[in-house]
Steps between C-alpha positions, in 0.01 A plus 500: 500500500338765331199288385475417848495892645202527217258221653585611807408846470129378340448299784515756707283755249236202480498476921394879505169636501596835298639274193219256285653447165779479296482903380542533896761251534709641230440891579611418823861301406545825275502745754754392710686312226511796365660672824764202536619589147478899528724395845752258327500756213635767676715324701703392207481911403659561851778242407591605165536852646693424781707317256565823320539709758178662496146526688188355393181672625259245579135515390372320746672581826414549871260342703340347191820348428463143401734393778303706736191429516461202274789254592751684772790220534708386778888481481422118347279646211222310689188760541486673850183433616550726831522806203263362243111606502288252486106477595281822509820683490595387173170484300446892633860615409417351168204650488507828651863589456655307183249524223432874580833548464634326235157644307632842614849455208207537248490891553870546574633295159656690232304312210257190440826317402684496779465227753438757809153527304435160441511394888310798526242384243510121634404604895236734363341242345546212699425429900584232730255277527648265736274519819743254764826790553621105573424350156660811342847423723465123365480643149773802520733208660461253179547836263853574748622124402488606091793639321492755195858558462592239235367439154409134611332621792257775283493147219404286805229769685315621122443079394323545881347783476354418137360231675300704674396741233398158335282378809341806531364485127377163548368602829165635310336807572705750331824347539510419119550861369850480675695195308538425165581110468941598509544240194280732253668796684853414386407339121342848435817673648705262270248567183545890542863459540583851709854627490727659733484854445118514420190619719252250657148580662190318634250807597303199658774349667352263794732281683766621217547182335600602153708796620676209707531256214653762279731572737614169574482490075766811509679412767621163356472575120918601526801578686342900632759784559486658766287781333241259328430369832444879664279545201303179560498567889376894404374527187374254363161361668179697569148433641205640640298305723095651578508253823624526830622165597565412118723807514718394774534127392588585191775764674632226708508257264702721236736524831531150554612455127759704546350849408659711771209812491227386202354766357151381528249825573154455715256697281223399276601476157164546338468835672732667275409699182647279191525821338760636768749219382807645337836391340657485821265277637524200247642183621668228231319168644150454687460176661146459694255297596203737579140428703261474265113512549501774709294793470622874450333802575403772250750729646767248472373429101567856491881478453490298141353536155384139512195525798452192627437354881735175470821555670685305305339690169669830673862325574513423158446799341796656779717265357468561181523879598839500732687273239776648323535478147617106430413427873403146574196372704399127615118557674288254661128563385167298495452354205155646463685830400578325162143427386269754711264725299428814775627829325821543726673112413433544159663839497803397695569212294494766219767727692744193577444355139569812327764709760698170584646175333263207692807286488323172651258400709524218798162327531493297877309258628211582752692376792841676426392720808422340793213524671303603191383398182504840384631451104835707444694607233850688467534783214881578365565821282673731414420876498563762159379262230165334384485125514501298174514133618348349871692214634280274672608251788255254650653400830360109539670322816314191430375457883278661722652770761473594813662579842639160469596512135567872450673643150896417473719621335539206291160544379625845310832370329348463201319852455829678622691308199236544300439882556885559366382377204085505477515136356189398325381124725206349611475760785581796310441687221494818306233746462518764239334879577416513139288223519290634836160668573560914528196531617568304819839435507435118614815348645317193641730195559424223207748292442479370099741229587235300706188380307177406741370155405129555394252236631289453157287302647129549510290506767360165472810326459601643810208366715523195347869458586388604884239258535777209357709623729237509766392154446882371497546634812190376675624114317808509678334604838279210488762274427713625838197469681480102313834445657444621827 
């Protein structure tokens, strides 16, 4: 049914002038998804209240109601359409009543945690761009036909809706930045192992894929007490998010999960001082994925003792920075940060190899990430000793990828078992920091176990062998022209 409600509702997105991609189509679905939920949410507050004898205070109440402007029912449950805006009507309430509003709780909320400023934050940012008030009825009455009140509804609606985080980063343009294939998501997750109890952060957090795979890691990883789950649902996950319609996918899809209020923060991460970090600030696990190749300003370079312009350069050396003391991170990074020679990646490789314990490194295939052949590679370590040993894993799939073929998780078995251990095969190996350049701190990728076959040929013998082969190939065309 649900999958159903979905293609439905991107019909209807793709019919309207004021939606041409899949970043509309998505930002769209989230806005009133997100509504639905805030709607069934609080109605199963009210209940449990009422239960006890008490009264819940609704965040959401009056005319913005979802049940009164949204999806007013008849004594049936069937919507009353004699009640229900529709047309003009509807796109301008949305517009010019709704989103001022519901931006207004942005102001009135206690603290950035609390959900009153998160709706406030989401209808700041966002806007309606549905231009048919008729196409945005179609589209609220497919989001009224979804359920979020049982687990296997939320299981049912995030497989959907990672669908369309998916589509969007195959969509091109800049859809990419927002998914990490979900496969290299959760063997990273299962690598870095985090336990109930600990702190885990993405400061680059996107559509909030690893802060969902942990969860999903944490949730299942035991029977919880009623306290470990409070501290999973409270404490437990944090992210910042630089992007507007990154931050509220990435707050929805948390929801969806099963993370009632996530504590994901809209600000840029890169903007704050490194040097205004303290204890209180450290987090036990980073998981992240972030951009890469993009350009900083000088004020931004400002904030850390590494000055550099590549994002990614920046992310790294807050990582490093916000870890605790035995903290664990799993980072996705080009691989060119391995082997480059500029000032900045030769001094950061310094920093991790000397601050941290480079526990291995993940070496993937160009088309791991779809819709680019942009070479990747994912750092583990461990912050508050220097590394000795590098363990060295050369992902080979043994078959080209692509939207068709994308990475499985059957493809990273072997590194996950391996990793336990840091066996010694043909596609991994050990690298001793003894035994390394200090003047460069090379970490290039070269795996020992894999010798190149060297054509010892000389030239001659090479042309000669062409021109046999050249003349074999011209005998056997004149024979098929014999026959014919």
């Amino acid at each position: 049914m649900y999958e159903a409600a979905f293609k439905n509702i991107d019909d209807t997105l793709w019919k309207d002038a004021g939606c041409s991609s899949e970043l509309d189509y998505i930002e769209q679905t989230s806005w009133v998804l997100f509504l639905k939920y805030l709607d069934d949410f609080e109605s199963e507050k009210e209940t449990a209240a009422l239960l006890n004898g008490q009264v819940y205070s609704r965040i959401v109440d009056g005319d913005f109601l979802w049940n009164n402007w949204a999806a007013p029912k008849k004594a049936d449950g069937a919507i009353d359409y004699n009640v229900a805006l529709t047309g003009d009507d509807l796109r301008d309430f949305a517009n010019l009543k709704l989103f001022p509003h519901l931006a207004s709780f942005k102001q009135t909320a206690d603290n950035a945690k609390s959900i009153n400023y998160k709706i406030g934050e989401i209808f700041s940012e966002l806007r309606n761009k549905l231009q048919s008030g008729y196409a945005l009825r179609d589209v609220i009455n497919k989001v009224d036909e979804l359920r979020f009140l049982s687990n296997e509804d939320k299981h049912e609606l995030s497989s959907l809706y990672e669908d369309k985080i998916k589509n969007m980063g195959n969509a091109g343009r800049n859809g990419g930045e927002y998914y990490t294939p979900r496969p290299l998501i959760k063997s990273i997750v299962k690598v870095i192992n985090p336990q109930i109890g600990e702190t885990v952060y993405d400061s680059a957090v996107g559509s909030a894929g690893f802060l969902c795979e942990a969860y999903d890691f944490m949730r299942n990883s035991k029977e919880l007490s009623a306290a470990e789950f409070e501290t999973l649902q409270t404490e437990t996950f944090y992210g910042k998010e630089k992007k507007s319609l990154a931050y509220v996918i990435g707050i929805m899809n948390m929801i969806l999960h099963g993370v009632e209020a996530p504590n994901i923060v809209h600000t840029n991460t890169l903007a704050e001082n490194l040097a205004d970090i303290q204890q209180k600030d450290r987090v036990d696990v980073v998981l992240a994925n972030p951009p890469f190749g993009g350009k900083e300003r000088a004020e931004i370079q400002q904030n850390f003792p590494i000055k550099t312009s590549e994002t990614a350069y920046l992310f790294l050396q807050h990582f490093i920075k916000i870890m605790k003391t035995g903290g664990r991170c799993g980072v996705v990074i080009k691989n060119t940060f391995l082997s480059n020679t500029d000032n900045a990646s030769v001094a950061l490789r310094k920093q991790l190899l000397e601050e941290c314990n480079l526990l291995a490194v993940l070496d993937l295939p160009g088309g791991a990430f779809l819709g680019t052949g942009v070479k990747t590679v994912v750092l583990f370590f461990e912050k508050g000793k220097p590394t000795e040993k590098v363990w060295y894993y050369q992902l080979n799939v043994g078959r080209n990828m692509g939207k068709t073929n994308p990475l499985n998780e059957r493809d990273l078995e072997d590194f996950i078992q391996s990793a336990a251990t840091q066996a010694e095969t043909d596609n991994s190996w050990l690298v001793d920091i003894a035994d390394i350049n200090t003047d460069t701190w090379d970490l290039t990728v070269n795996n020992p176990n894999r010798v190149e076959e060297v054509d010892n040929r000389t030239p001659q013998e090479i042309i000669a062998e062409i021109e046999q082969l050249d003349a074999q190939a011209a005998e056997a065309l004149q024979a098929i022209k014999e026959l014919l």
